[in-house]
LUMBA-677284 format. One record per residue (C-alpha): x, y, z. Coordinates in steps of 0.001 Angstrom, whole numbers, padded with zeros to 6 digits, always signed. Each point is the difference from the previous one (the first is absolute). Layout:
BEGIN
XYZ ...
END
This chain:
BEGIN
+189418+120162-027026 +001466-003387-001430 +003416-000806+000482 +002878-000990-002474 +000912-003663+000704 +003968-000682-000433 +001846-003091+000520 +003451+000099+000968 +002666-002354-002297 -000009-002549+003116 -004139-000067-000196 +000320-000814-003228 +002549-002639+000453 -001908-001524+002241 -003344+001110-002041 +001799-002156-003069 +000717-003124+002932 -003443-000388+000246 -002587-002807-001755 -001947+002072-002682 -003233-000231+001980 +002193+001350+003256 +000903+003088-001997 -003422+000553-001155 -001399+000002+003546 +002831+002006+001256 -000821+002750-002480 -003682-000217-000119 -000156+000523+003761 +002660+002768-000077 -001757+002007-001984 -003440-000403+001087 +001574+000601+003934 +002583+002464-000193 -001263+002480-002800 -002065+002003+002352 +000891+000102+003398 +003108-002519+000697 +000476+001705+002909 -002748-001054+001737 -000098-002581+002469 -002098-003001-001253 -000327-003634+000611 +001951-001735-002541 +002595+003857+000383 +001924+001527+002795 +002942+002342+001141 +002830-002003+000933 +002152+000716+003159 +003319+001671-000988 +002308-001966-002442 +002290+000253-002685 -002128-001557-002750 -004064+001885+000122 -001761+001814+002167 -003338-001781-001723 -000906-003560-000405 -002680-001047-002188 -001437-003911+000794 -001170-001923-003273 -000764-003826+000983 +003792-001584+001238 +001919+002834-001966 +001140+003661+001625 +000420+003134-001966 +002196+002595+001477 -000972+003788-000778 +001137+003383+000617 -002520+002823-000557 +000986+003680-001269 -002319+003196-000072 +001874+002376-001399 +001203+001376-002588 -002119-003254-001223 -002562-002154+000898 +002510-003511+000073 -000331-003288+001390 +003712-001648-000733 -000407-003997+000768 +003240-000739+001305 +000207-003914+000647 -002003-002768-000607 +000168-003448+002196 -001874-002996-000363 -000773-002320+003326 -000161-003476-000051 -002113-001823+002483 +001198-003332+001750 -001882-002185+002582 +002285-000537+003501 +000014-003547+001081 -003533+000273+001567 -001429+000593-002388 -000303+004416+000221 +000446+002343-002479 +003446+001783+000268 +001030+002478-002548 +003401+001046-001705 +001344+002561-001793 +001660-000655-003673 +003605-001011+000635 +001471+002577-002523 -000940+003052+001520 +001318-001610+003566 +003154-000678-001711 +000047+003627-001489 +000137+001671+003657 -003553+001158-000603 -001569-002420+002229 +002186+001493+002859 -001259+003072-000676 -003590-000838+000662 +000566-002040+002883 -000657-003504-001109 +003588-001649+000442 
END
């Protein structure tokens, strides 16, 4: 059974933040991963522990796409936030990521335990 895909008015916010190739990847994958089956666990998707922003997170490249699946009445998938990474190199010379400053400064980074 394929679901519905909705994005909540922060998604698309965030959606709209995005470069025009971003968006286009972001959708592309969110359709071809989370119309059948988002709630299984996959590579690139997985249940989140408990928080207040998804229980879901789905992994495209350096940006995160937070879902919350619903069975009934309807098949659902709700994406909820958005958040792009940024990677930056530590002084020898190692890969470190961080999380996009806006959603830190919005709380929502608390929430998932990155601050």
């Amino acid at each position: 059974m394929a679901y519905v895909i909705e994005y909540s008015p922060e998604a698309e916010d965030h959606l709209r933040s995005l470069t025009t190739r971003q968006q286009r990847t972001v959708v592309d994958t969110v359709d071809r991963q989370l119309l059948d089956q988002p709630g299984l666990e996959t590579r690139n998707r997985k249940p989140m522990r408990p928080n207040p922003v998804a229980p879901w997170e789905l992994r495209i490249g350096n940006l995160r796409v937070y879902y919350e699946v619903k069975d009934e009445p309807e098949f659902i998938v709700t994406i909820l936030q958005l958040e792009l990474r940024k990677e930056t190199r530590s002084e020898s010379g190692e890969k470190k990521s961080d999380y996009d400053k806006s959603r830190v400064q919005k709380g929502i980074g608390t929430a998932v335990g990155i601050c």
